[in-house]
PDB file of N, CA, C and O in Angstrom, chain B, residues numbered from 101:
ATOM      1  N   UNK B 101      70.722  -5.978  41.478  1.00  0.00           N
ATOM      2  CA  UNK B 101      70.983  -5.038  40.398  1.00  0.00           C
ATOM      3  C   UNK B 101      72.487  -4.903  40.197  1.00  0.00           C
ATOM      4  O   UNK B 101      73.310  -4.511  41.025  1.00  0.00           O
ATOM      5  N   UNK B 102      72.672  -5.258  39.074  1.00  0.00           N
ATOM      6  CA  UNK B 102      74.263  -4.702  38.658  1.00  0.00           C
ATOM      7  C   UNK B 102      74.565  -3.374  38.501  1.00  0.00           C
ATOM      8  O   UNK B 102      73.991  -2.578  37.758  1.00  0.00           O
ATOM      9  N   UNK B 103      75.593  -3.149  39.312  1.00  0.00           N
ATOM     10  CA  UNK B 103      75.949  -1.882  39.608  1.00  0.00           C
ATOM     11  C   UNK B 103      77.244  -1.103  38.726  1.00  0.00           C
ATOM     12  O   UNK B 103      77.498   0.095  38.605  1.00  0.00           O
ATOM     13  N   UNK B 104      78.097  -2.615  38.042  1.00  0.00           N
ATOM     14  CA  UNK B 104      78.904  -1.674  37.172  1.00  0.00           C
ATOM     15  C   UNK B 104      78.430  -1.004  35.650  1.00  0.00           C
ATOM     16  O   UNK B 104      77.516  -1.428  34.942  1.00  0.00           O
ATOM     17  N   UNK B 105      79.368   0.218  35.357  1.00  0.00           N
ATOM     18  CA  UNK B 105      78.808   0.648  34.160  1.00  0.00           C
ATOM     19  C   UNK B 105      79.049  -0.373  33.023  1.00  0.00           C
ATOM     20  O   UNK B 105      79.993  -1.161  32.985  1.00  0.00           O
ATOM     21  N   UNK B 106      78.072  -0.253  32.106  1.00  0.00           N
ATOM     22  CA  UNK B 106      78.334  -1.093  31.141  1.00  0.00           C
ATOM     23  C   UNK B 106      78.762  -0.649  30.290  1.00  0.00           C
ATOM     24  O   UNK B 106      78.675   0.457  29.758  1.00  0.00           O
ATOM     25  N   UNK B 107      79.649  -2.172  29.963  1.00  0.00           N
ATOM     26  CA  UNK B 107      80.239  -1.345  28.070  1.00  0.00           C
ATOM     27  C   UNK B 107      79.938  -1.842  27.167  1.00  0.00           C
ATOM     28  O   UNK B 107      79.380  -2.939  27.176  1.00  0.00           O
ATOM     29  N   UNK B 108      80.236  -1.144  26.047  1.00  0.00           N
ATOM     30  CA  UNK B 108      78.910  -1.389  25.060  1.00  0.00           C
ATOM     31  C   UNK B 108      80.178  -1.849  23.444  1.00  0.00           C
ATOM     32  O   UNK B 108      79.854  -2.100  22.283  1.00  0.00           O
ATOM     33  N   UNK B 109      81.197  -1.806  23.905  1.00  0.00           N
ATOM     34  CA  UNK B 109      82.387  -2.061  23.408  1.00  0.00           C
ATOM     35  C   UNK B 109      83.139  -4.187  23.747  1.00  0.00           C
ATOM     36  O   UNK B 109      84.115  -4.860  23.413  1.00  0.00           O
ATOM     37  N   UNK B 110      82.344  -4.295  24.264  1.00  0.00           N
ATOM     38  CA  UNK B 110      82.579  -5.136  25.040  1.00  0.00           C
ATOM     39  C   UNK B 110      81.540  -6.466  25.112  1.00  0.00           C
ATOM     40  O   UNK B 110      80.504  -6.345  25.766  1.00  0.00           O
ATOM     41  N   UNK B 111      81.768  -7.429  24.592  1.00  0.00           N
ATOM     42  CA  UNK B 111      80.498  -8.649  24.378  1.00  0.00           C
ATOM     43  C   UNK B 111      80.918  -9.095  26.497  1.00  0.00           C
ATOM     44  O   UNK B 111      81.910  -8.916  27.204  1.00  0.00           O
ATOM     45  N   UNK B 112      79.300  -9.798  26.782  1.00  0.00           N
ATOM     46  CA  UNK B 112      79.417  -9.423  27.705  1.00  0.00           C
ATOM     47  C   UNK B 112      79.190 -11.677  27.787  1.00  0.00           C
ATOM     48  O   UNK B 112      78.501 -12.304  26.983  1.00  0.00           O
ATOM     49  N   UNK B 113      80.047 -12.356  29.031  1.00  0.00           N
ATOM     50  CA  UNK B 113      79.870 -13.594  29.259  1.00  0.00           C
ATOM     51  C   UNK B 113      78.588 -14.531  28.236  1.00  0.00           C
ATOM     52  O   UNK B 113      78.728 -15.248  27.245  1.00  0.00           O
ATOM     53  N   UNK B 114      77.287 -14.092  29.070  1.00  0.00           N
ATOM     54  CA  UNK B 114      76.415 -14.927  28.327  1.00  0.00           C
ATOM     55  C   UNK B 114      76.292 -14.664  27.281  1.00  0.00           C
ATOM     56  O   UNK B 114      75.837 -15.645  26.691  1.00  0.00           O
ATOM     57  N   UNK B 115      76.483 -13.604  26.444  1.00  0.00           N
ATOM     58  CA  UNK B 115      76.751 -13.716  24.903  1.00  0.00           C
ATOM     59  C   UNK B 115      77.650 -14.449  24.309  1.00  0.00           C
ATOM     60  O   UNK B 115      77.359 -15.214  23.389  1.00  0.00           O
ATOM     61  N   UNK B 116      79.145 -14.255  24.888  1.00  0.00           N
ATOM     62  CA  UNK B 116      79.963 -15.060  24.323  1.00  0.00           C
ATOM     63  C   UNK B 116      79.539 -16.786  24.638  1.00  0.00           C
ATOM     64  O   UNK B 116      80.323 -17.572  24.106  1.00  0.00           O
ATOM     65  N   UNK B 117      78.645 -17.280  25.262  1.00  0.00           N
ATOM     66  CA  UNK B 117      78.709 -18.828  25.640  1.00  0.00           C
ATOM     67  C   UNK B 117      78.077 -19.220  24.301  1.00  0.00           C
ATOM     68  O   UNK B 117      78.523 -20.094  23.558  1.00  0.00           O
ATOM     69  N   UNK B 118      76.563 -18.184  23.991  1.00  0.00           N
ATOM     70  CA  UNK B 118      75.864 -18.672  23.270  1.00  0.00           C
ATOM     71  C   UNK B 118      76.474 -18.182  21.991  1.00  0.00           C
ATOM     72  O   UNK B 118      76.113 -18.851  21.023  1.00  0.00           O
ATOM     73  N   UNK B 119      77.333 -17.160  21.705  1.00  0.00           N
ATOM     74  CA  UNK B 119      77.965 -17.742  20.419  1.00  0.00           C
ATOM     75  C   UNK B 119      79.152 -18.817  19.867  1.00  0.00           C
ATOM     76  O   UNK B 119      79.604 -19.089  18.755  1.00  0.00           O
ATOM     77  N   UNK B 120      79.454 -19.356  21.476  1.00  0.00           N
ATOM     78  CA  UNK B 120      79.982 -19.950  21.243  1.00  0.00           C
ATOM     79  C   UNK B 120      79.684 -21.701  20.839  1.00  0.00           C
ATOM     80  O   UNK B 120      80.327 -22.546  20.216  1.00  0.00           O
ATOM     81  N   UNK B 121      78.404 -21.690  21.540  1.00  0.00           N
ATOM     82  CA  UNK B 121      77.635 -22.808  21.154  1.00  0.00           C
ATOM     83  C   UNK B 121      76.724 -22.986  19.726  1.00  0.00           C
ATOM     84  O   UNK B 121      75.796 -23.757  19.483  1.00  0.00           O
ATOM     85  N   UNK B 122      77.258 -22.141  19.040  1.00  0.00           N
ATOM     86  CA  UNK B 122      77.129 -22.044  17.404  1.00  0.00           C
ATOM     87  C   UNK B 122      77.397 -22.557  16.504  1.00  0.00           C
ATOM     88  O   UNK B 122      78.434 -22.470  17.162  1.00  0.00           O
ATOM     89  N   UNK B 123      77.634 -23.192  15.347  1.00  0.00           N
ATOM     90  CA  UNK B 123      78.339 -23.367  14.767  1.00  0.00           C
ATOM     91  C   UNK B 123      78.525 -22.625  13.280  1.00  0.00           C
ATOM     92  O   UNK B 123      77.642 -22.306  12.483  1.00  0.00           O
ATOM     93  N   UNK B 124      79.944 -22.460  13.181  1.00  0.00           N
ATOM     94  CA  UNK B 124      80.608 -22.075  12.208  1.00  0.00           C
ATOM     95  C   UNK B 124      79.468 -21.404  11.108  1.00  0.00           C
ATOM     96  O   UNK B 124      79.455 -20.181  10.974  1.00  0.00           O
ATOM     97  N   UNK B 125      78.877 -21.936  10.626  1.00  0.00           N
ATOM     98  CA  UNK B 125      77.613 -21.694   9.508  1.00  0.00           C
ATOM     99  C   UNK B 125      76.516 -20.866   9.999  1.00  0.00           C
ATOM    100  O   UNK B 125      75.806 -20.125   9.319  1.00  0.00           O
ATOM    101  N   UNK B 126      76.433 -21.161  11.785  1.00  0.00           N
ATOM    102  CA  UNK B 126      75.280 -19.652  12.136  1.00  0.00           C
ATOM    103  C   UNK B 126      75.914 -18.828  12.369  1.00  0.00           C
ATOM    104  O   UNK B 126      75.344 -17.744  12.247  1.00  0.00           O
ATOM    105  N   UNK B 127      77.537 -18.759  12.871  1.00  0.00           N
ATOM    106  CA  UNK B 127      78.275 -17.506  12.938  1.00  0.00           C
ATOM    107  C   UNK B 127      78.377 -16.763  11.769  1.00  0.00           C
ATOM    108  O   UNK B 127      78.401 -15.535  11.684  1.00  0.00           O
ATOM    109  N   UNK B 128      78.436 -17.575  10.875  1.00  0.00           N
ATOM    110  CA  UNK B 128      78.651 -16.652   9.723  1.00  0.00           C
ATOM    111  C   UNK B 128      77.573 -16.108   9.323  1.00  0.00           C
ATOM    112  O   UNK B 128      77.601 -14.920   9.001  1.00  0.00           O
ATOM    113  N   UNK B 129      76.195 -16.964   9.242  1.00  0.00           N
ATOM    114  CA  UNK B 129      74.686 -16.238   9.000  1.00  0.00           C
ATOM    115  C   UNK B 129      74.565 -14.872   9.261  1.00  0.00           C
ATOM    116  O   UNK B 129      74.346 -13.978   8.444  1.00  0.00           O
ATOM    117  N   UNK B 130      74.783 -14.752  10.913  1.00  0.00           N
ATOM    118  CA  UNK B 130      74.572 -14.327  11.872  1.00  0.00           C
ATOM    119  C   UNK B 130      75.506 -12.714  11.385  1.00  0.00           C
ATOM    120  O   UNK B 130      75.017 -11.597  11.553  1.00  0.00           O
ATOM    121  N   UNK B 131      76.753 -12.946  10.839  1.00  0.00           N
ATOM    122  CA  UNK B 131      77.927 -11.712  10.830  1.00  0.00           C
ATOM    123  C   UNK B 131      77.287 -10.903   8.889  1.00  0.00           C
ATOM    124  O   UNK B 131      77.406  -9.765   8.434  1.00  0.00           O
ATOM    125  N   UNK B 132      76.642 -12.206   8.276  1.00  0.00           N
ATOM    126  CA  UNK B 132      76.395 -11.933   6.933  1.00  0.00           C
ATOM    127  C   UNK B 132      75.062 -11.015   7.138  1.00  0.00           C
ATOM    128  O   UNK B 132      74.816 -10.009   6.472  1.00  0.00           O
ATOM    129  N   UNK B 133      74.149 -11.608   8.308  1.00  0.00           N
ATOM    130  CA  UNK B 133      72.717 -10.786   8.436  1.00  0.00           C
ATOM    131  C   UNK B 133      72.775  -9.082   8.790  1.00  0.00           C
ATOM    132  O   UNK B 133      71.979  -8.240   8.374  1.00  0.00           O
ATOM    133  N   UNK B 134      73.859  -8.873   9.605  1.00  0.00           N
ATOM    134  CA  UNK B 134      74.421  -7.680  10.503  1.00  0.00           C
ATOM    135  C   UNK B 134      74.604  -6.877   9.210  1.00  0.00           C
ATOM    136  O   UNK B 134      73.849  -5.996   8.798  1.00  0.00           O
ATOM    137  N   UNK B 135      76.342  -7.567   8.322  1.00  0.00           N
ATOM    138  CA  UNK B 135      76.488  -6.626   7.110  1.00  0.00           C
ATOM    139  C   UNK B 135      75.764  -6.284   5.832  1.00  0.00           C
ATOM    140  O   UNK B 135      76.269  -5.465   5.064  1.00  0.00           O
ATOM    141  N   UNK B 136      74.533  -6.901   5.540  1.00  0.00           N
ATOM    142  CA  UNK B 136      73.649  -6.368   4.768  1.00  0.00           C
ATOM    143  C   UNK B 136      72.460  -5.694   5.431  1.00  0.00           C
ATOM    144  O   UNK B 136      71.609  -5.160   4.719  1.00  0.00           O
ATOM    145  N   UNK B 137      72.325  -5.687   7.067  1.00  0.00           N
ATOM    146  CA  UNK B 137      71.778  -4.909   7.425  1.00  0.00           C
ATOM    147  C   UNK B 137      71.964  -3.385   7.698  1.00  0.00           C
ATOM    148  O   UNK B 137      71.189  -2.443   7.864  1.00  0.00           O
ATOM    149  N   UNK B 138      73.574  -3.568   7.669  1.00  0.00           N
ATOM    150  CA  UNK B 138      74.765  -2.320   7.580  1.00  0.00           C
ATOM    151  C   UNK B 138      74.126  -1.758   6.542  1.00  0.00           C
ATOM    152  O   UNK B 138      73.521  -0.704   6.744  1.00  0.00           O
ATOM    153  N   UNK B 139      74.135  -2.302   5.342  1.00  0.00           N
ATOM    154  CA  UNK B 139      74.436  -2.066   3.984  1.00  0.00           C
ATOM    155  C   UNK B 139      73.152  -1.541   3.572  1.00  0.00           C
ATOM    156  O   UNK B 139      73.351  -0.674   2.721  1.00  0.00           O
ATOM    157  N   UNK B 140      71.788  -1.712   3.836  1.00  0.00           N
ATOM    158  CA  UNK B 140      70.841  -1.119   3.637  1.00  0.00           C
ATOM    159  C   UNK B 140      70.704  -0.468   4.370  1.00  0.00           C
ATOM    160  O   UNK B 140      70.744   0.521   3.639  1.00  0.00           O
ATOM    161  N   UNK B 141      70.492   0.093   5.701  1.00  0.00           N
ATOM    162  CA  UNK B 141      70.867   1.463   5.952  1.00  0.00           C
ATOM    163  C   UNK B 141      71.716   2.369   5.676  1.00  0.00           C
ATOM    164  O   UNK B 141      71.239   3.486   5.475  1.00  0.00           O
ATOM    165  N   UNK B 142      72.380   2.299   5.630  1.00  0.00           N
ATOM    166  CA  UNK B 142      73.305   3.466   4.683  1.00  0.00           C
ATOM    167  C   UNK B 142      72.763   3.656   3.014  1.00  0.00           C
ATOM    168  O   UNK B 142      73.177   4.637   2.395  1.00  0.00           O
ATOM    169  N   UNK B 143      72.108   2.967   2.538  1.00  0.00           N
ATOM    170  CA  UNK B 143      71.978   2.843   1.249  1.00  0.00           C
ATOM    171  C   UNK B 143      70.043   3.858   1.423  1.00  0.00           C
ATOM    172  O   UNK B 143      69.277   4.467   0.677  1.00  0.00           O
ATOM    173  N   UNK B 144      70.093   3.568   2.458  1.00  0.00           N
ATOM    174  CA  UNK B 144      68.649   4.207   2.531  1.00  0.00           C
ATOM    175  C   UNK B 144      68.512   5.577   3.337  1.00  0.00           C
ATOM    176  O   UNK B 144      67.515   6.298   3.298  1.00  0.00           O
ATOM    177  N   UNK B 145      69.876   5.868   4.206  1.00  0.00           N
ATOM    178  CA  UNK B 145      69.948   6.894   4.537  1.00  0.00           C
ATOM    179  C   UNK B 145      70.474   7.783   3.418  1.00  0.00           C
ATOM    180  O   UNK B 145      69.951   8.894   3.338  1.00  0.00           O
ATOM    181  N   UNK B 146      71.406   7.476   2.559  1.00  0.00           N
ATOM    182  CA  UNK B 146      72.063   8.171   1.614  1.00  0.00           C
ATOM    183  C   UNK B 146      70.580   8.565   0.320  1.00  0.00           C
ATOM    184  O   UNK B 146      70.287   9.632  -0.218  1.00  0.00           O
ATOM    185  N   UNK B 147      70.095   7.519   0.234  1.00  0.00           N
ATOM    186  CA  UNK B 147      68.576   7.889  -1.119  1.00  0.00           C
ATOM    187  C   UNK B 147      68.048   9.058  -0.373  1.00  0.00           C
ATOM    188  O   UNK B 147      67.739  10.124  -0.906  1.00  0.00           O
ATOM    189  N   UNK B 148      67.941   8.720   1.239  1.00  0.00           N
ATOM    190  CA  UNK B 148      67.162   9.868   1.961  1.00  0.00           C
ATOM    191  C   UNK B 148      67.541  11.044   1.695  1.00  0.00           C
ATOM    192  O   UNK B 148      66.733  11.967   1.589  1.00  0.00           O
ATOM    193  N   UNK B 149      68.982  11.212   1.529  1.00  0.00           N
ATOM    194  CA  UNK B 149      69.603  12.386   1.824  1.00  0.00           C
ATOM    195  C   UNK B 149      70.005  13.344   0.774  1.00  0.00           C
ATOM    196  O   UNK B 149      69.808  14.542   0.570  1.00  0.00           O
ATOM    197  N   UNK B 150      70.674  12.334   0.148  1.00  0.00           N
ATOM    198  CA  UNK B 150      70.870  12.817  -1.371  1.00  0.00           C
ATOM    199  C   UNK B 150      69.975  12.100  -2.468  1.00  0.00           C
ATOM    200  O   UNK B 150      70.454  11.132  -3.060  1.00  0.00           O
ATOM    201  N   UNK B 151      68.517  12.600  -2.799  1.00  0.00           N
ATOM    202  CA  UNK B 151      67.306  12.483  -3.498  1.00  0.00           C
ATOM    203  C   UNK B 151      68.107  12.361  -5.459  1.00  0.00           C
ATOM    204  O   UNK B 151      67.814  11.613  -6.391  1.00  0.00           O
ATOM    205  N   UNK B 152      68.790  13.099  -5.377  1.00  0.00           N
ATOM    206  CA  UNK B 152      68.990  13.810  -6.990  1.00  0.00           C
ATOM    207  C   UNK B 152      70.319  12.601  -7.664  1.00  0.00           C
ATOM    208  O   UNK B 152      70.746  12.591  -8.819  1.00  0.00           O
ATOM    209  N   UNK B 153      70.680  11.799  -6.670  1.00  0.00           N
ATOM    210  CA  UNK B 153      72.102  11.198  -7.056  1.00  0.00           C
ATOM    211  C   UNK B 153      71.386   9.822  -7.725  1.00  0.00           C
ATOM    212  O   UNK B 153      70.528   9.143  -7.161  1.00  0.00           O
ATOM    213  N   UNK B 154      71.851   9.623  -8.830  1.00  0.00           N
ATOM    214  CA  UNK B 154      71.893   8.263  -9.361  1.00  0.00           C
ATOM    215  C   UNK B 154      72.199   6.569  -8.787  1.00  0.00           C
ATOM    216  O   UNK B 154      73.350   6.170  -8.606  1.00  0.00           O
ATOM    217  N   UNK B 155      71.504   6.071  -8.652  1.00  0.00           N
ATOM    218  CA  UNK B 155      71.595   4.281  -8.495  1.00  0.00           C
ATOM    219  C   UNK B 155      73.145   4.108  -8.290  1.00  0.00           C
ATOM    220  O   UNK B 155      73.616   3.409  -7.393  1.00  0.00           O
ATOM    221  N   UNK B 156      73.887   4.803  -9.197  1.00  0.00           N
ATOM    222  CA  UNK B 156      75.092   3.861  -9.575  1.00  0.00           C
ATOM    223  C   UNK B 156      76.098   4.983  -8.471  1.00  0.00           C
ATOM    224  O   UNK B 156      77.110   4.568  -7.907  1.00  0.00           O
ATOM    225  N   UNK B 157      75.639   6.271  -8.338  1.00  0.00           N
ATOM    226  CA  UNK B 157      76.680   7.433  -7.277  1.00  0.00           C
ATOM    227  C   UNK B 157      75.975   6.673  -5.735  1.00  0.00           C
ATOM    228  O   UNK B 157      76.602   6.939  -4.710  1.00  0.00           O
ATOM    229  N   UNK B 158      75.191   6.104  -5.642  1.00  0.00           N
ATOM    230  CA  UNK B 158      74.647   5.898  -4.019  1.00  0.00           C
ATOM    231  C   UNK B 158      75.203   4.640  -3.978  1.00  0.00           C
ATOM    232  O   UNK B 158      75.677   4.428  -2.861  1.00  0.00           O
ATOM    233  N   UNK B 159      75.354   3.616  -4.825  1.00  0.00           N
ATOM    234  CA  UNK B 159      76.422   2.232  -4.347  1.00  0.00           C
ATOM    235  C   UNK B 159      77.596   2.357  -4.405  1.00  0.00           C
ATOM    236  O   UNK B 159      78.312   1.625  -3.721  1.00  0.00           O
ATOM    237  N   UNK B 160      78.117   3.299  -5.219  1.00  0.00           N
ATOM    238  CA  UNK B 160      79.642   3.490  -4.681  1.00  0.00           C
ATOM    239  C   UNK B 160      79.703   4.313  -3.113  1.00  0.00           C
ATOM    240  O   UNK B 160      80.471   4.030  -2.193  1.00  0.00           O
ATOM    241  N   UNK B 161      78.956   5.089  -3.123  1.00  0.00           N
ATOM    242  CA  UNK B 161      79.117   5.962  -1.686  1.00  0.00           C
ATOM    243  C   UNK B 161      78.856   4.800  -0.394  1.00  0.00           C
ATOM    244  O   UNK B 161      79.683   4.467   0.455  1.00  0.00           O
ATOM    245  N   UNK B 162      77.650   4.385  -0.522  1.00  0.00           N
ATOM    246  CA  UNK B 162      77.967   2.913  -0.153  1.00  0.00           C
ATOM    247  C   UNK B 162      78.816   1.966   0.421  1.00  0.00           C
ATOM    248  O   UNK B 162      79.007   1.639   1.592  1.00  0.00           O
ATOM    249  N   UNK B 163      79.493   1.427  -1.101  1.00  0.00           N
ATOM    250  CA  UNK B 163      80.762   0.574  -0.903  1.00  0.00           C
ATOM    251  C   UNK B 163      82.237   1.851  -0.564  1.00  0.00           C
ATOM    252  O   UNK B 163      83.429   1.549  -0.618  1.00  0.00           O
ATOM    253  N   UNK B 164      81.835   2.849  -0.324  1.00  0.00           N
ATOM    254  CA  UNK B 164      82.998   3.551  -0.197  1.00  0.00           C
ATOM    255  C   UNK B 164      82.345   3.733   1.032  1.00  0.00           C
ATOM    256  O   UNK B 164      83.385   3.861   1.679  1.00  0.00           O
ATOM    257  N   UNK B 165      81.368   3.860   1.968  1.00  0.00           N
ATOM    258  CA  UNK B 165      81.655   3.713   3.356  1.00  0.00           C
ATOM    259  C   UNK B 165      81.493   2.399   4.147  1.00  0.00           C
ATOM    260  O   UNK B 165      81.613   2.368   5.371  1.00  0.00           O
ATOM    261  N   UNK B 166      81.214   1.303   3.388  1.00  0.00           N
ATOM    262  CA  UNK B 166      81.380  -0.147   4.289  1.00  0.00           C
ATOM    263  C   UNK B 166      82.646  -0.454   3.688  1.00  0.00           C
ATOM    264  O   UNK B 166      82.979  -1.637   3.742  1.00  0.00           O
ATOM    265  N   UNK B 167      83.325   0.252   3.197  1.00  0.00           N
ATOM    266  CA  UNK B 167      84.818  -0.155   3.310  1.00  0.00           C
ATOM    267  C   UNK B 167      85.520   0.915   3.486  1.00  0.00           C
ATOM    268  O   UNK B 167      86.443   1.208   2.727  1.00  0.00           O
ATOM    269  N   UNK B 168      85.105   1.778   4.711  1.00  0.00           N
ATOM    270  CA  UNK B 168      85.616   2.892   5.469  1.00  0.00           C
ATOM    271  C   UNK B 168      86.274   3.663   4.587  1.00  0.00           C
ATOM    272  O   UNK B 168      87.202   4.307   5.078  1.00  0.00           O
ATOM    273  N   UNK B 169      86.104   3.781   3.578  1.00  0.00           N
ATOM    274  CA  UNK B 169      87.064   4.289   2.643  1.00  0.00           C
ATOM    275  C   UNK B 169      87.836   4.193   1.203  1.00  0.00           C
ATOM    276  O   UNK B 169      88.217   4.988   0.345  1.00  0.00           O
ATOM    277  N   UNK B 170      87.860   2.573   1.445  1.00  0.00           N
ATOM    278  CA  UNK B 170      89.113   1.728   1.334  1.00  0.00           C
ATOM    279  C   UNK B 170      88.636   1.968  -0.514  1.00  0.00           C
ATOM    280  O   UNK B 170      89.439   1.835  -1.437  1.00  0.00           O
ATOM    281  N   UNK B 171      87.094   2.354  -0.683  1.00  0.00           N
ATOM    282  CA  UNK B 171      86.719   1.591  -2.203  1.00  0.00           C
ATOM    283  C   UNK B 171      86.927   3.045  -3.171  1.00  0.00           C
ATOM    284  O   UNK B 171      86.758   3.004  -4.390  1.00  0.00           O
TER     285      UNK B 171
END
């Protein structure tokens, strides 16, 4: 049993081998699958939350939090 704490901040050896035995085109799959999985949760927590807001106020809120701000 491994006894140190784990971090969760932190990719851990056998992850990094097997992404490293990837190539270029599943890394990117792989980073593209994550951010539209981002992207519909938030898009489905926000419909959840705020019921009354329009299509077009829930994709900016959206793109204004997968771009921390930035949109």
């Amino acid at each position: 049993m491994d006894t140190k704490p784990r971090r969760f901040d932190m990719m851990d050896d056998c992850m990094i081998e097997v992404l490293r035995a990837k190539s270029s085109e599943e890394r990117l799959a792989i980073a593209n699958g994550m951010w539209r999985f981002a992207r519909n949760m938030i898009e489905a927590t926000l419909r959840s939350d705020y019921p009354d807001r329009s299509d077009v106020q829930i994709e900016r809120e959206t793109a204004r939090r997968m771009s921390h701000g930035a949109a």
